[in-house]
N, C-alpha and C positions, 0 to 999 in steps of 0.2 A: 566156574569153568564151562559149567552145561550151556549158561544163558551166552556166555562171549560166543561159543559155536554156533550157537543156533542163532544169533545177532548174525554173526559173518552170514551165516549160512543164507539170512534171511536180504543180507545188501547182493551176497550175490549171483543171488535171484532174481534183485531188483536191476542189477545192472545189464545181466543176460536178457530180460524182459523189455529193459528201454532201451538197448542195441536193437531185440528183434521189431519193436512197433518203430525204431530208428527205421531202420532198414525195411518196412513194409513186411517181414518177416512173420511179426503178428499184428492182431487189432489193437487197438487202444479202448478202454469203456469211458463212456461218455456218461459219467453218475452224474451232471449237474442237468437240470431240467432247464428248457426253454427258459421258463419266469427266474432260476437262477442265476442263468449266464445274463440274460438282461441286467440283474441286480447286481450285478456282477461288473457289467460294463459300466454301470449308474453310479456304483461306490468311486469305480478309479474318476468318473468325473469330479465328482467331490473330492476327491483328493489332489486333483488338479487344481481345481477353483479355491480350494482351501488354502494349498500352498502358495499359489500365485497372490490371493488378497493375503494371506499374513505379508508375505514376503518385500510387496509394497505399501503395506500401508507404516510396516515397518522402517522402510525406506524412505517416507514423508517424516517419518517422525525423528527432531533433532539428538533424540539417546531414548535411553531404556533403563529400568529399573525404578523401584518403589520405596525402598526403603530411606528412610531420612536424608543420612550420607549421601545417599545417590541423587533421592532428590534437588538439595542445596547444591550440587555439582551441576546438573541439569538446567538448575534452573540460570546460572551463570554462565551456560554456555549456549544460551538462547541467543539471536541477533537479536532480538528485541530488548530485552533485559542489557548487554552490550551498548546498542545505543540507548536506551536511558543513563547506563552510567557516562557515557563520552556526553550527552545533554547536560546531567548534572555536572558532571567536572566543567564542563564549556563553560556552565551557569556562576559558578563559583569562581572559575577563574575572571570572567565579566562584573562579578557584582550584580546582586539582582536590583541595582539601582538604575541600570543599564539596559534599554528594551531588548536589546538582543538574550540578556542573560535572564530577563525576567520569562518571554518566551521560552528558552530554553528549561528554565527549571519547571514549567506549566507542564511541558511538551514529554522533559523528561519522566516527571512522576506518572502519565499518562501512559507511557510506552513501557513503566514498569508492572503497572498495572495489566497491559495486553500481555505483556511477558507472563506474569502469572495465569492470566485466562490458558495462557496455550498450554503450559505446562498442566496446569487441573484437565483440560481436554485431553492433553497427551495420556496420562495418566488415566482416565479414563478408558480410554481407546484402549491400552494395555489389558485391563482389569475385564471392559465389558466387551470387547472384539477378540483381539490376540491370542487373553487367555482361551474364549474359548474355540477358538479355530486350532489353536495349537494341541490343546485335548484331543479333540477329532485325530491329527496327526500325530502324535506322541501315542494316544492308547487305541483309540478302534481301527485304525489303518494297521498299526502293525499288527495288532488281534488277528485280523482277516487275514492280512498277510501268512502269521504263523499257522494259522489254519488250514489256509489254501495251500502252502507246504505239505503239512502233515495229510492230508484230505489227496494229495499227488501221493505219495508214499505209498498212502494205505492202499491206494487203487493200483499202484503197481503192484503189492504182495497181493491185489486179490486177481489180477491178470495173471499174474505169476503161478498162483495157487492152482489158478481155472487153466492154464495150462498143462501146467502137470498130472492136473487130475486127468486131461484129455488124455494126455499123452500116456497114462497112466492103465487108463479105462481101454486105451487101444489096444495097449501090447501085451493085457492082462488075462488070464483064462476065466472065461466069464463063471465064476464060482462061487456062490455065495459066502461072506466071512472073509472077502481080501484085504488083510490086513492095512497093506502099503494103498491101494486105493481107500478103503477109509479112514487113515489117517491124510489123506490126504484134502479127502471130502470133509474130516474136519477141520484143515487147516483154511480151506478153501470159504465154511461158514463164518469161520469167527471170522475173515477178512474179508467179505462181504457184510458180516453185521458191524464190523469197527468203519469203515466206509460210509455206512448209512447212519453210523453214529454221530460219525464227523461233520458230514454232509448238514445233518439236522443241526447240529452247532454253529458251522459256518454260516445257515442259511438264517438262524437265529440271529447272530452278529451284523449282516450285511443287512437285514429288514431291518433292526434296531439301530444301524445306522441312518439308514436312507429314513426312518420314523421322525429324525432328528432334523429333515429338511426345514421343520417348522422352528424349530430352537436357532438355526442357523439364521435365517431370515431374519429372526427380532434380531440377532448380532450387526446384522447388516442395518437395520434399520434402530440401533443405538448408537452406530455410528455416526449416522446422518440425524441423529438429533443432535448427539455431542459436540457434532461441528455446526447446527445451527444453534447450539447453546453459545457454543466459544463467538462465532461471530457477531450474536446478539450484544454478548456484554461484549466484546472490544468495540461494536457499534456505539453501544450506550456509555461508554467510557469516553471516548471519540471525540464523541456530541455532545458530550458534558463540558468536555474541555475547550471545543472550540470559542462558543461565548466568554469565556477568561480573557483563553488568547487575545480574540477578536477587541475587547473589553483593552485590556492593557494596549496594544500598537495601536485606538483609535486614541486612546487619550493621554498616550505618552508624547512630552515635547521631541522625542526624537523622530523628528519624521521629516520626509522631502519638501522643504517651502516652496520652493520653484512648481508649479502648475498644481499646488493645493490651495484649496479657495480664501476667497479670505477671510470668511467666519470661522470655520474650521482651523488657520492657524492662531487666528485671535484668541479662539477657546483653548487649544488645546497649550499657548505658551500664557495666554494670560496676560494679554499685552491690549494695547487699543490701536497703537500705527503699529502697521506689519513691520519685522523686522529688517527687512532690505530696504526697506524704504524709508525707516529711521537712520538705521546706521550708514546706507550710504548719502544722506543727505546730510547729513551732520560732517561726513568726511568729506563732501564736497564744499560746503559752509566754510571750514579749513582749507582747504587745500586745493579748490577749483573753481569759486567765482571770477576770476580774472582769468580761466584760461579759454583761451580763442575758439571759439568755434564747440563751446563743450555741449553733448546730448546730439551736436551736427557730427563733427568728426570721428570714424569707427576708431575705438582705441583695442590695443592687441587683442585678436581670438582666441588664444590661448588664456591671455591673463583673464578676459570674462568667461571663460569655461570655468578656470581655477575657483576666481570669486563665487559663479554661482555653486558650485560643488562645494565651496565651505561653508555655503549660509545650509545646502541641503544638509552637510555631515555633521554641522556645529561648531565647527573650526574656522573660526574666523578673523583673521589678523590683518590689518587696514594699513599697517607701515608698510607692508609690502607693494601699496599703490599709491604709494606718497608722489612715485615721477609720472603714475599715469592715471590721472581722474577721470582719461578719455574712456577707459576700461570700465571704472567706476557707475561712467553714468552709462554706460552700455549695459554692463549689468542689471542698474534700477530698469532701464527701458526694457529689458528681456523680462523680468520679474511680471512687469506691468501686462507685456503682453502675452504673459503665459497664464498670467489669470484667468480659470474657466468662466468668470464672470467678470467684464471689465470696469473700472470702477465707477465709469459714469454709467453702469447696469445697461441689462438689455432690454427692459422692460420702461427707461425710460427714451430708448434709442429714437421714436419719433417724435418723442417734447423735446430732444435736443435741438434736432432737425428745425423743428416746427420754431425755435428762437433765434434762426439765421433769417430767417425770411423778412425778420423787422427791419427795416431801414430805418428806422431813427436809434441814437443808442441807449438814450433814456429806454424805450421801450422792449430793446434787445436786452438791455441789462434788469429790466421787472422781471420780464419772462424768463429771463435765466432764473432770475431769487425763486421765483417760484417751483421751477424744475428742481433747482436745488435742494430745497426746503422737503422736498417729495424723497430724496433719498434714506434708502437705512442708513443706522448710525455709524456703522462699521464703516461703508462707502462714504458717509458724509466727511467723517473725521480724517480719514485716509486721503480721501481727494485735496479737503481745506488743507490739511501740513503740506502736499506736495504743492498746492498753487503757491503758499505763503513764500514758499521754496525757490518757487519756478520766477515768481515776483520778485522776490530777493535779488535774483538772477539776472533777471533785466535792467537794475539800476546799475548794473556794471556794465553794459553792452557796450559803452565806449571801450573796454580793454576787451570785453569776450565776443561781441560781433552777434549778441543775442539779442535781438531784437523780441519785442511782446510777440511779432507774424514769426519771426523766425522761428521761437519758442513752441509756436502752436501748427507749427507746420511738422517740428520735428517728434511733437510730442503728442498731441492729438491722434495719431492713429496710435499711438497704443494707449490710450485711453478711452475709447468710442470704438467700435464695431458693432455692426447688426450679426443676430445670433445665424443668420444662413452664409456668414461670411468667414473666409478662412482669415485668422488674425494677420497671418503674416501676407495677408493680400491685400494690400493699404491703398488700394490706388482708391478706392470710393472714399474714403476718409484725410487725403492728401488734396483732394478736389475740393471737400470742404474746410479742408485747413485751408486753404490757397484765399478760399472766398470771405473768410469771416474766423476773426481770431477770437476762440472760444476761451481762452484765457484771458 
């Protein structure tokens, strides 16, 4: 009952004391020294910069939590981890006999594997940043805090104290043994020695915090390893997988025949005549040596878009140009001239040249064996099926209007260009068709 009074007694004291330094009334004491209030302002920056890097780095990071349960959840609800599963289901529903689905399941176990980098870095970051920025916040902030409370309090009971005792000592008869002024002089001590008590405590806490700007720094700089760790390996993962990848689409046959070379699709189907230029001369064999004007007359745009996008996709069905061969041989002619290399090469483009100059034809026709003779096998073999072809072609000219010049007017620029020449810019190679039929 004694201490609840003397509690009342002692708030309100405190509250008369911070009305009168309210009101200018009385002073306020200033117990904290220069180098305190400094340390003082120094803490709350640190409390600032604490909160604010927990708070975002927090905020980069896709969840939170360590424990197993949490982990396995975490790590499923990464984007990365997400697309490897949608790769792997792609992969499986394709077939990884399929290039698409063989990349995919390369691509997905890759992107499982950065899934886990992030998550070990996440986890990281937690344990060797957060945890400890969040300590600083959770225990030495509030410490000070309560301190800096208590350390106000106590300066108000000893304002308070130092008051009364004035007031005390004023209106007292100066007598030695005044009871009421020395107990008030001792109330006045003990709350000036509990003040400097606190004071030393507080000033304890806020140096041993601010001691810890060195502990804080390596937090920042585990960070900035963590994350060049994580990047290193989803680097070295990456870069692992690209030569696979790379590995499977160069030597998979599913790939664009149209303006890929023609070693490259030799190798990669395993064939010796390119496949457009088998299949549609075999379908023209069938179904267009008699017709008028074939390789001269343009047959549908559409329908040679179609064909070529089935030889690119693998899709390719030939009854569908049973009524128009004109399409057919439009298509081999586009094939030929989208060749990065054309088949009479570029390398032999001035021995071609050099074998129209002959005027006799015994000697035009040596000089050809020879230029011929000079080609790679791939071009050699490629060229001889389509002349036998194109030969073929002209003992019908009475029904198709293909003459041997006709032939090599309409067909010669896309078999010849010099390499500073745009293919589809025929006019230097229609001049030479015009002069001397190189078929």
């Amino acid at each position: 009952m004694f201490l609840s009074e003397r509690n009342m007694k002692k708030q309100l004291f405190r509250v008369k004391q911070l009305a009168d330094q309210t009101f200018a009334r009385a002073e306020k004491s200033e117990v904290l020294t220069d180098d305190l209030v400094n340390a003082e302002k120094r803490v709350e920056l640190i409390k600032q910069v604490c909160t604010n890097a927990v708070k975002k780095i927090q905020a980069g990071l896709q969840g939170q939590g360590t424990d197993g349960p949490t982990i396995d959840k975490r790590l499923k609800k990464l984007p990365d981890f997400q697309l490897a599963s949608a790769m792997l289901d792609g992969s499986s529903l394709l077939g990884e006999c399929s290039l698409l689905g063989s990349t995919l399941s390369i691509c997905g176990k890759a992107e499982s594997e950065v899934a886990s980098c992030l998550l070990t870095h996440e986890v990281e970051v937690e344990k060797l940043v957060i945890a400890k920025l969040q300590e600083v916040l959770d225990n030495d902030i509030p410490s000070i805090n309560k301190l800096k409370k208590q350390l106000s309090k106590l300066t108000l009971d000893m304002d308070s104290a130092k008051a009364r005792h004035v007031n005390a000592t004023r209106h007292s008869i100066p007598t030695p043994g005044n009871a009421k002024v020395d107990s008030i002089r001792e109330e006045l001590d003990d709350a000036t020695s509990k003040v400097i008590q606190c004071k030393d405590v507080l000033a304890e806490e806020m140096f041993s915090l601010l001691a810890k700007e060195h502990d804080l720094s390596l937090c920042v700089l585990d960070l900035v390893k963590s994350r060049a760790d994580y990047h290193r390996k989803v680097l070295v993962t990456l870069e692992g997988v690209i030569p696979s990848m790379e590995k499977v689409i160069q030597n998979h046959s599913t790939k664009p025949i149209y303006g890929c070379s023609l070693e490259e699709h030799l190798r990669i189907t395993e064939r010796k005549i390119a496949l457009p230029i088998e299949t549609c001369i075999c379908f023209l064999i069938e179904c267009g040596l008699e017709e008028e004007g074939l390789f001269r007359i343009a047959g549908s745009s559409s329908k040679v878009k179609k064909l070529k996008n089935a030889f690119d996709a693998g899709f390719v069905d030939m009854t569908d140009y049973a009524r128009d061969p004109h399409a057919v041989a439009g298509a081999l002619k586009q094939y030929l001239r989208e060749l990065p290399i054309p088949l009479m090469t570029f390398t032999l483009y001035e021995e071609w040249l050099d074998t129209t100059r002959h005027t006799e034809q015994d000697a035009r026709i040596k000089a050809m064996w020879n230029v011929i003779r000079e080609l790679p096998e791939p071009y050699y073999n490629n060229l001889r099926y389509l002349i036998k072809f194109l030969s073929k072609l002209t003992t019908q000219q009475d029904l198709n209007k293909m003459s041997s010049q006709n032939v090599a007017i309409v067909m010669g620029p896309n078999l010849m260009w010099s390499p500073h020449d745009d293919p589809s810019a025929l006019g230097m190679n229609m001049s030479l068709a015009d002069r001397k039929s190189v078929v």
